[in-house]
C-alpha positions in Angstrom: 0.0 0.0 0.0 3.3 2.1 0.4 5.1 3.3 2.9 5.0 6.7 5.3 9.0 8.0 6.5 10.2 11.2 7.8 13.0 12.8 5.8 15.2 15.1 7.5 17.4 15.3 5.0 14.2 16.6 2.4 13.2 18.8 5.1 16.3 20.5 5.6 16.8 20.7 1.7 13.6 22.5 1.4 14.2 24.9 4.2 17.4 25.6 2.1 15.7 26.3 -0.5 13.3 28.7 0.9 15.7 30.5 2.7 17.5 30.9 -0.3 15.1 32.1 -2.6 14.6 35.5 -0.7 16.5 38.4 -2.1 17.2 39.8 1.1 17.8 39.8 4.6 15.5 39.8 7.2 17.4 40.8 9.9 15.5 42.4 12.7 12.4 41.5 12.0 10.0 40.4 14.5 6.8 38.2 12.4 4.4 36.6 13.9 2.8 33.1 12.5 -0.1 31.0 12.3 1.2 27.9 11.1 -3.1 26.3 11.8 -1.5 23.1 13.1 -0.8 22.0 9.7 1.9 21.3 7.5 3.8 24.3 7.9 3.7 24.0 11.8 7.6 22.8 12.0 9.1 24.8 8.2 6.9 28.0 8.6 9.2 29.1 12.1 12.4 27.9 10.7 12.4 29.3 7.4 11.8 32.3 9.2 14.0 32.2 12.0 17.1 31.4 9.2 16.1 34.1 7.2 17.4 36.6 9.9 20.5 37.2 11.3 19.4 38.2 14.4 17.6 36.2 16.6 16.9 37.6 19.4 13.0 38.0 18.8 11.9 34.5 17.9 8.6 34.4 15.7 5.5 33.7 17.6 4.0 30.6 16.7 0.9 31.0 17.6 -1.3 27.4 16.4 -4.8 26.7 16.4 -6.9 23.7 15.0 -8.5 23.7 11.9 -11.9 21.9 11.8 -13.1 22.8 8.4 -11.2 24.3 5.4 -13.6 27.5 5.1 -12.5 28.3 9.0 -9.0 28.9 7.5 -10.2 32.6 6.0 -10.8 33.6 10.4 -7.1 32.5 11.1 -5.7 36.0 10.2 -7.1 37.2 13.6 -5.0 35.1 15.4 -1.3 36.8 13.7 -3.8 40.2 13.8 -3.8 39.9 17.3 -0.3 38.7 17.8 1.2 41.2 15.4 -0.6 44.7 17.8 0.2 43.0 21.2 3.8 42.1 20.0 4.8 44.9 18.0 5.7 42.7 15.3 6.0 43.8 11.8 3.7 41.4 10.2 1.8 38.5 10.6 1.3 35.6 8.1 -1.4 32.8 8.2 -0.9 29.7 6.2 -3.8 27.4 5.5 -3.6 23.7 6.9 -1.6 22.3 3.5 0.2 25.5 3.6 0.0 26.6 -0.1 -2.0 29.6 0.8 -1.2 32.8 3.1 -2.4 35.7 3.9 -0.7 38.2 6.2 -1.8 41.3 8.4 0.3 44.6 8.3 1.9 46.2 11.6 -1.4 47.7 12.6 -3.8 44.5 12.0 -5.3 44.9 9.3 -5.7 42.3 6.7 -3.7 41.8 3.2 -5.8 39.6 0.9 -4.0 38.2 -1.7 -4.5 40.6 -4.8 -2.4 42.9 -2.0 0.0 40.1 -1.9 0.1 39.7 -5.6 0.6 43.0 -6.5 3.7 44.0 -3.9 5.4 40.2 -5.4 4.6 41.5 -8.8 6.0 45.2 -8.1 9.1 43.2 -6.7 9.4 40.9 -9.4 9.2 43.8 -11.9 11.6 45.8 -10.0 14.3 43.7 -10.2 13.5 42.6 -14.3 12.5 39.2 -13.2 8.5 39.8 -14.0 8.2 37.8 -17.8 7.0 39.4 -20.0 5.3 42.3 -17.4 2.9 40.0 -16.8 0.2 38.6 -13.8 -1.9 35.8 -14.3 -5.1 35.9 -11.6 -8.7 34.8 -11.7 -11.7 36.5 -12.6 -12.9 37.4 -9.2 -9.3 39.4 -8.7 -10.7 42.7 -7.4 -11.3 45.3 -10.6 -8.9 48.0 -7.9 -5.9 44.9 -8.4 -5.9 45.0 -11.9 -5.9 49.0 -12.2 -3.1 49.0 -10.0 -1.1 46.8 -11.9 -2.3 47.7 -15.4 -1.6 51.8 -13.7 2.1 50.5 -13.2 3.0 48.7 -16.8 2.1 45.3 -15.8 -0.2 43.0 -18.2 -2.8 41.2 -16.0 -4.2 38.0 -17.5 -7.5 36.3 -16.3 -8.6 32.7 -16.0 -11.5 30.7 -14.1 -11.5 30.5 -10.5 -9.1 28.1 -9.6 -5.2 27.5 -9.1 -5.2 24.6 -11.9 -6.4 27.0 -14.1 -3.6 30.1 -13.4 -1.3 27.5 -13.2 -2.2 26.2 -16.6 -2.1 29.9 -17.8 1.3 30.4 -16.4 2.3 27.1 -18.9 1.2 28.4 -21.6 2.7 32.1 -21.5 5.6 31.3 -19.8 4.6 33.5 -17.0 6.1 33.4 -13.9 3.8 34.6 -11.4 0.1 34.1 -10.6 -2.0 33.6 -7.7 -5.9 34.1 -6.2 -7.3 36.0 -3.6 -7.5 33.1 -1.8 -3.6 33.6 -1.1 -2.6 31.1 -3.2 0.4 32.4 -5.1 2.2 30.6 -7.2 6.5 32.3 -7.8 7.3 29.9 -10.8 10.9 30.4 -10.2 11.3 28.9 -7.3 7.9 26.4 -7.1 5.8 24.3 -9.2 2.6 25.4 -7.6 1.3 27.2 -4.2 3.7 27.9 -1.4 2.8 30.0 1.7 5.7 29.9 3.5 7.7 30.8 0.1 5.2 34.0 -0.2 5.8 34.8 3.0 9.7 35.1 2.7 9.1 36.9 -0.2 6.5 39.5 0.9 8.8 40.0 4.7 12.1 40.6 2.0 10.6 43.3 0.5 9.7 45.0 3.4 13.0 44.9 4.0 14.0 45.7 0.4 12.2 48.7 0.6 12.3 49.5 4.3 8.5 50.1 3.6 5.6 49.2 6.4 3.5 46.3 4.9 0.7 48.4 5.0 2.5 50.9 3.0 3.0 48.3 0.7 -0.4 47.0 0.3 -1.7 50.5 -0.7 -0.5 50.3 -3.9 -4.0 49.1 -4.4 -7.3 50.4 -3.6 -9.6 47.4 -3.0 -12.9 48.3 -4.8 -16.3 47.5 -2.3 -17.0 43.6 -3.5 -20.2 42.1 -2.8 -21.2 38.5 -3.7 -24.6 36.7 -3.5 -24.9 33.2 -3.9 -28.6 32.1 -5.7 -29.3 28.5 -5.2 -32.0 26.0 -6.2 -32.0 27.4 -10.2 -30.6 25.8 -13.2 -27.0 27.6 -13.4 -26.7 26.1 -16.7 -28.9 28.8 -18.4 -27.2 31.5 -16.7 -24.4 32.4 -19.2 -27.6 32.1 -22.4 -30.9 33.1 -20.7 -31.6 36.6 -22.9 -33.9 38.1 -20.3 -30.8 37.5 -17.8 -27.6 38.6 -19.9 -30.0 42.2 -20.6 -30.0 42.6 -17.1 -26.3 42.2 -16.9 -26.2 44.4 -19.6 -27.3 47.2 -18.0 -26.2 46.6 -14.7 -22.4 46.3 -16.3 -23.6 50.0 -18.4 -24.7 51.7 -15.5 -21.1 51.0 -14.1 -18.9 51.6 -16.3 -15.4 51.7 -16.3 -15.6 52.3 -12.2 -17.3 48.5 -11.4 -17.9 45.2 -13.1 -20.8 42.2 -12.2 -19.2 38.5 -12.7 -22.2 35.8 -12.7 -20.6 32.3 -12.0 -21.8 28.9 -12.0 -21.1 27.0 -9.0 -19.6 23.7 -9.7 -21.1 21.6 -7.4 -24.3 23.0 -6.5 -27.2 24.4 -7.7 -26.6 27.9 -7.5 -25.6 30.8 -9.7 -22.8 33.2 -8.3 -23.3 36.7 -8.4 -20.5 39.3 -7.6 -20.5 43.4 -7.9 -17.6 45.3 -7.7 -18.7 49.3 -7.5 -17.6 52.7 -6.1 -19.3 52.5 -3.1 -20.9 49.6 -0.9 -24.3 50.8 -1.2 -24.1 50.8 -4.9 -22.1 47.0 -5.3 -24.8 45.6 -3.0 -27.6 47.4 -4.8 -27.0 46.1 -8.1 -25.5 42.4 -6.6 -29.4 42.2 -4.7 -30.9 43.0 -8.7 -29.3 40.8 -10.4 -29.9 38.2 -8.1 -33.4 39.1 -8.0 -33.3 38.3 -11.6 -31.6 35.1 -11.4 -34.0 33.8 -8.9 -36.9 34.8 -11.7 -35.7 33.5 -14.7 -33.4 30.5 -14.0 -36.4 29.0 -10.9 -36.3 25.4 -11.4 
């Protein structure tokens, strides 16, 4: 049936790795972790604690279980907490395979990964590393992401939701950087796929690249209010044809303009049609996301 051993000659090699991937330094820096008990619990502290020179402020591992997958999008609080009460200088949380992080800035607040993807893409492009000056990200990116980066010269390309599908993107461009804002970012010159300790390195370097505050950092975009309703019980196969539908997205895309967007996704594995509003304000994303859902609940009723 096989066999199960612990290598502590791979795990060393891949702490090396890490380590070695980051472009600078991180000497000094206090960063607090929430390593959710998974598989990042041992390699998440000691890629970190190699990475600096000084170590007299050890990262704070701060675990907690994960019951449930969707849970993981709560563990930032824990490193939120951590990084105010420790004066640390950010906070990362993986997720409980550790191919996903997200991190918190110096004051607690959170950084979602379209902020993660654009300071790693700024970085990359920085240094002439960024091929071809271009992202690859998914189609529920945040519309303020891809201003940013299309602002600042960098191409941003668009799949389906899903890291199989950037990934398969990143193939065929021979791009070398994509991600979700899930937190799953994928540095193609150092991995083959997802790898939240490897963004974290990355993200804490240039900080100290830049000598920047991550939440200085993470305002090189301005997230756009995002709202998302989720219709079930109607037949999400007609939502992408049904004519009276597609009018009312129609409009609803007219009346925003160049200042929102309205994505209509089918769900894969239920019966329910997706329906997300990016707009100026709040008021006016959840406005439009409650319409459009009100149509999708009239024309697509089973």
């Amino acid at each position: 049936m096989g066999r199960i051993g612990d290598s502590q000659a791979g795990v060393a090699a891949y702490v090396k790795h890490l380590v070695g991937s980051s472009p600078r330094r991180l000497d000094g820096m206090k960063i607090v972790l929430d390593c959710a008990n998974g598989a990042a619990y041992d390699v998440g502290p000691s890629v970190l604690e190699q990475a600096r020179r000084d170590r007299d402020h050890d990262p704070c591992r701060a675990r907690r279980p994960q019951h449930q997958p969707q849970l993981w999008f709560d563990a930032p609080r824990r490193p939120a907490e951590g990084s105010r009460q420790h004066g640390a200088h950010a906070g990362f949380a993986f997720d409980g395979d550790a191919d996903r992080c997200l991190a918190v800035d110096e004051t607690g607040a959170v950084v979602d990964g379209d902020h993660i993807l654009a300071i790693l893409a700024l970085a990359a492009r920085d240094a002439g590393r960024l091929t071809e000056s271009t992202v690859v990200a998914t189609v529920i990116s945040n519309l303020g992401f891809v201003h940013a980066l299309e602002g600042a010269g960098i191409t941003v390309v668009q799949t389906a939701v899903g890291d199989r599908y950037v990934l398969e993107a990143m193939r065929t461009g021979g791009f070398n950087l994509g991600g979700e804002q899930s937190g799953h970012v994928i540095m193609g010159d150092y991995a083959t796929t997802g790898d939240g300790v490897l963004t974290a390195v990355h993200i804490a370097a240039r900080m100290r690249e830049t000598g920047s505050t991550l939440s200085e950092l993470a305002s090189v975009m301005t997230r756009l209010p995002q709202v998302l309703v989720n219709v079930p019980d109607v037949d999400k196969s007609r939502a992408e044809t049904d004519p009276t539908l597609q009018g009312a997205v129609a409009i609803a895309t007219a009346r925003l303009g160049d200042t929102g967007r309205v994505l209509l996704r089918q769900s894969g594995t239920e019966p329910l049609v997706r329906v997300m509003v990016e707009a100026t304000t709040p008021e006016e994303a959840a406005e439009v996301a409650d319409y459009l859902a009100s149509i999708v609940r009239s024309t697509l009723a089973l």
